[in-house]
N, C-alpha and C positions, 0 to 999 in steps of 0.2 A: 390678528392672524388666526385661521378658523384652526381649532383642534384637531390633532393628529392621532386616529383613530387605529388603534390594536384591536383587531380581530380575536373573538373569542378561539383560541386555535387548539383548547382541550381534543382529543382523538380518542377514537377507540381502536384496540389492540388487539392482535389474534395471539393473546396468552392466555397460559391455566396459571402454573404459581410462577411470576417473576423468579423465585428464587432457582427454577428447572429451568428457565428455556434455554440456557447453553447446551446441556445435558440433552435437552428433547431436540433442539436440532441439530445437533451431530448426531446423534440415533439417528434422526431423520434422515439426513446427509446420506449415512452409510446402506440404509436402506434403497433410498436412492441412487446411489451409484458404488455399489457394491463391485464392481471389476477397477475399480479404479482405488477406492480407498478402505482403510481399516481405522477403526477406531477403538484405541484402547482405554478402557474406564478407569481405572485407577492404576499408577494417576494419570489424568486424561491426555494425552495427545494421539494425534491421527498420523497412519503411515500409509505409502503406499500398499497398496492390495497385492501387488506383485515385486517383493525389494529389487531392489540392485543389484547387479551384478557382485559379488565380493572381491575386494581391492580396488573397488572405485570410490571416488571422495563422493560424500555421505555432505547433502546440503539442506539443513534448517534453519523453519523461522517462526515466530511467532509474536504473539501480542493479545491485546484487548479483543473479545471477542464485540461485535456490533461494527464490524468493517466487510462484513463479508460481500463479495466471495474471500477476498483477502484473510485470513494464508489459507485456509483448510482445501480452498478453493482451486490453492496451485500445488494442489502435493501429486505428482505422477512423473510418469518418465516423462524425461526430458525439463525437469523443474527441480520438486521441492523433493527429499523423500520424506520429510516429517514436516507438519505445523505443530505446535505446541497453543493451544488458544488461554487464553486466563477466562477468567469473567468479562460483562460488559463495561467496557473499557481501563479493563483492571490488568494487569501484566502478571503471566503466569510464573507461577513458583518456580525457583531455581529446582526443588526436586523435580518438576512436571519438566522442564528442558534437559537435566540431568538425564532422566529415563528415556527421554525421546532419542535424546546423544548415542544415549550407550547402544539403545534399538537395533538404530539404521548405523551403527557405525560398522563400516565393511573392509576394516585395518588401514587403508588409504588415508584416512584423516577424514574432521567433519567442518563444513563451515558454516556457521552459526552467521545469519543474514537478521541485523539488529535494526530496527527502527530508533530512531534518537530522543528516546524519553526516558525519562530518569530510574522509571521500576523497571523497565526493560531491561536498560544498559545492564543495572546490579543485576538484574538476577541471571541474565546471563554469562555476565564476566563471575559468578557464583559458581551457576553450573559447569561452564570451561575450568575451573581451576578444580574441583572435581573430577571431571572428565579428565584431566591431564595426569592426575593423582592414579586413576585407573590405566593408565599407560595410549589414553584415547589424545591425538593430535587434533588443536581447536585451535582457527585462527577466525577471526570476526569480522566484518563487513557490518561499516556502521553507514547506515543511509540517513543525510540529512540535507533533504531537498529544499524544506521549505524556506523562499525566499523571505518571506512576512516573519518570521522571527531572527532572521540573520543579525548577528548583533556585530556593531560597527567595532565594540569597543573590545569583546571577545571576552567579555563577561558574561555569564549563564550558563545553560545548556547550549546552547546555539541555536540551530536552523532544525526541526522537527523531520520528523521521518514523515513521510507520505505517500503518492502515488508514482515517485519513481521505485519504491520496490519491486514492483511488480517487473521492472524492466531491469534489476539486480536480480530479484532471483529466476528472471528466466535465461540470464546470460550466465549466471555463474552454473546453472543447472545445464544446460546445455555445455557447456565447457566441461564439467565434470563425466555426463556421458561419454563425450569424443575423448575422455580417459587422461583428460591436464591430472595434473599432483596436484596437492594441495596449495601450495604456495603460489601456482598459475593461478589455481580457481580463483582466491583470495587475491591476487593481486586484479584481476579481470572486473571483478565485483567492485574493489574502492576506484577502478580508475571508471566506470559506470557512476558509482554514487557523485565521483566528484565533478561529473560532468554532466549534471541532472539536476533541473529548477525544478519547483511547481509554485503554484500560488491559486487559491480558494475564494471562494465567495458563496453567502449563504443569503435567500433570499425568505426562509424558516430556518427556524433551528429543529433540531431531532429530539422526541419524545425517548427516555429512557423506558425500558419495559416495564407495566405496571404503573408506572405517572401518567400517564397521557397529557403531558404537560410540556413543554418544548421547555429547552435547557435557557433560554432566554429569548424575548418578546421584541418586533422589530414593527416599529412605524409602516405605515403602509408604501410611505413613499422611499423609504432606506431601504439598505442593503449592508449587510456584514461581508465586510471587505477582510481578507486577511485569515478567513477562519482557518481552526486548526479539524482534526479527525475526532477526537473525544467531546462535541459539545463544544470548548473552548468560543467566547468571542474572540471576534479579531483582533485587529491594529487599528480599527475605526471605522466609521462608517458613512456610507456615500451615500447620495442621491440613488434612487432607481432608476434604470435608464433601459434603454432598447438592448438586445441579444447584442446587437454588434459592439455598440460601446462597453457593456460589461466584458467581451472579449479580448477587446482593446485593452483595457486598464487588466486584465490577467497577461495576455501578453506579450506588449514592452518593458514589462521590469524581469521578464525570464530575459528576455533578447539580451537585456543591457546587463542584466550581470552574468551570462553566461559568456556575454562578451562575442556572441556568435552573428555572423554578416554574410554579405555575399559570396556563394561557392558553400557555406558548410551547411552539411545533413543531420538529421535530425529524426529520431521516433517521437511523436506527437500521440500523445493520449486525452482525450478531453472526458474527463471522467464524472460522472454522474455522484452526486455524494446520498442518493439513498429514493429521495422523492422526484425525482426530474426525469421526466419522462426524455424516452428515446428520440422523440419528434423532435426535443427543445435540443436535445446534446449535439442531431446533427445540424441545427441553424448554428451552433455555438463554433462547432468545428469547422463550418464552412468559413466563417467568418477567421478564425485561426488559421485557418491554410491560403487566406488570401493575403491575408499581414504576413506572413512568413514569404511566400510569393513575390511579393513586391519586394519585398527586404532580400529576397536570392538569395533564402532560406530553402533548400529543398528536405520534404517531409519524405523519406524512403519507407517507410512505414505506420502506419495509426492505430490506436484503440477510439474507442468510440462508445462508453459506455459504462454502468456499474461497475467497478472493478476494485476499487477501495473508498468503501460509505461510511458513512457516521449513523448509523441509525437511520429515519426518515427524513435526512437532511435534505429540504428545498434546494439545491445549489449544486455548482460546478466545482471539478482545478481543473487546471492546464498543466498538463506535466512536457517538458522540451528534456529531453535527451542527445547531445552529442553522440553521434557514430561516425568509422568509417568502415571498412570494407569488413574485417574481422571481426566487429561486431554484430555487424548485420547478418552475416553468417553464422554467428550465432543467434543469432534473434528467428533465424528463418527455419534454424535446425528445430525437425520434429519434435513436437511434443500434443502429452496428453491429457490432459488436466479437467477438473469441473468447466475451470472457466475459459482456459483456452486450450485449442487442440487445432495442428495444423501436421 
């Protein structure tokens, strides 16, 4: 059997000290789109540059920083009014969610939009009982898409938060504009979360800053099936294969455990995890919107592109969202954000 060869895949990095470049790119950030967001330094979260109206519900999120654009990326009218970012893949302090709370809270109530990992969960079920002690109303929207960690037995953490966030906080955001209470907002958000696959695959893994060293090393001919957003390996690992067959295997296991067939609609985001060029994501989508087609799956709306990375991760997901009318109506309501504005 001839030897299976790992490529030297050391990288160089546009960093000064690892231990700043959270710091140095949110400066950056806010330099560059200064009508849109604020950034406060200690302790760090970003709000929008122009708040909310007051007595309207007040919608944040956050997490690991090395997903971006995700969240800093979605804070504007009609989305986020605050991200709260940690470190590189590190979950920000329940004070940092705390201050962000109290910020943008506009008496309406706030809902705290949680990805499903473990420093998250705490420290924002930390922050909210705080915030509750301050007389601030906190109800939580926990997103946990990933179908690669679903566990049969309901043992663990469960199924990981990922790229259906992005499709939580811009329904619960929009919801919150059009002036729902808190309890619509929150209820609009879990029934989004609960109705949202995704599934990953990584064909490199992502260099943390200052390693230039990938989180772990892949045969030339494999592929990490299953990966998660921090680095994480998958659930195992495939063969390499052509754009349409790796679409394939993302796919059918959204279709079959969303349980979704002919006649239901769907937001379809085929999302880039850090190094995959735009060329390869739209071969990726074409090929998901043709499997969904034939299945009499109709896609009413798409992303297409970086939207929640891992750092320089070589790879895809496929995130499938259930919608009907009232969603998509939210989904279509204006918004303004770094990374999306319509």
């Amino acid at each position: 059997m001839p030897e299976r060869i790992i490529a030297d895949t050391s990288r160089r990095q546009f960093v000064n000290d690892p231990d700043d470049i959270v710091e140095e790119a949110l400066e950056g950030l806010e330099a560059a789109y200064p009508r849109l967001i604020r950034w406060n330094r200690d302790p760090s979260f970003v709000t929008r540059a122009q708040p909310a109206p007051s007595g309207q519900v007040a919608v944040i999120s956050g997490g690991g920083s090395g997903h971006e654009p995700l969240h800093v990326g979605m804070v504007g009218a009609g989305m986020l009014d605050a991200a709260v970012p940690g470190a590189v893949f590190a979950s920000p302090t329940a004070g940092q969610i705390l201050a962000a709370t109290q910020a943008v809270s506009g008496g309406a109530g706030v809902v705290h939009v949680v990805k499903n990992y473990t420093g998250d969960v705490l420290n924002f079920e930390i922050a909210a009982e705080f915030a509750t002690d301050d007389g601030i109303a906190v109800r939580q929207v926990l997103v946990d898409d990933d179908v690669a960690t679903a566990s049969m037995t309901g043992d663990g953490p469960g199924r990981r938060g990922t790229a259906a966030t992005v499709v939580v906080e811009k329904i619960v955001g929009a919801a919150a504009a059009a002036g729902a209470d808190l309890e619509r907002v929150a209820a609009l958000g879990r029934r989004v979360a609960a109705t949202s696959r995704s599934m990953a695959v990584a064909l490199a893994a992502g260099a943390h800053p200052g390693s230039g060293r990938p989180s772990f090393d892949l045969p030339a001919d494999e592929v990490e099936f299953g990966v998660g957003i921090h680095g994480e390996r998958g659930i195992g690992r495939r063969g390499f294969a052509s754009a349409d067959d790796l679409a394939d295997q993302l796919v059918r296991p959204l279709v079959a455990d969303l349980a979704i067939g002919r006649g239901d609609r769907v937001i379809a985001i085929t999302n880039g995890l850090g190094a995959t060029t735009g060329l390869e994501l739209a071969v990726l989508h074409r090929r998901v919107a043709r499997i969904l087609d034939a299945a009499g799956i109709t896609i009413e709306r798409a992303l297409v592109g970086p939207y929640v990375t891992s750092l320089d991760m070589a790879g895809c997901s496929v995130t499938l969202a259930r919608v009907d009318d009232e969603l998509l109506g939210l989904w279509d309501a204006p918004v303004r954000t770094i990374a999306l504005s319509w």
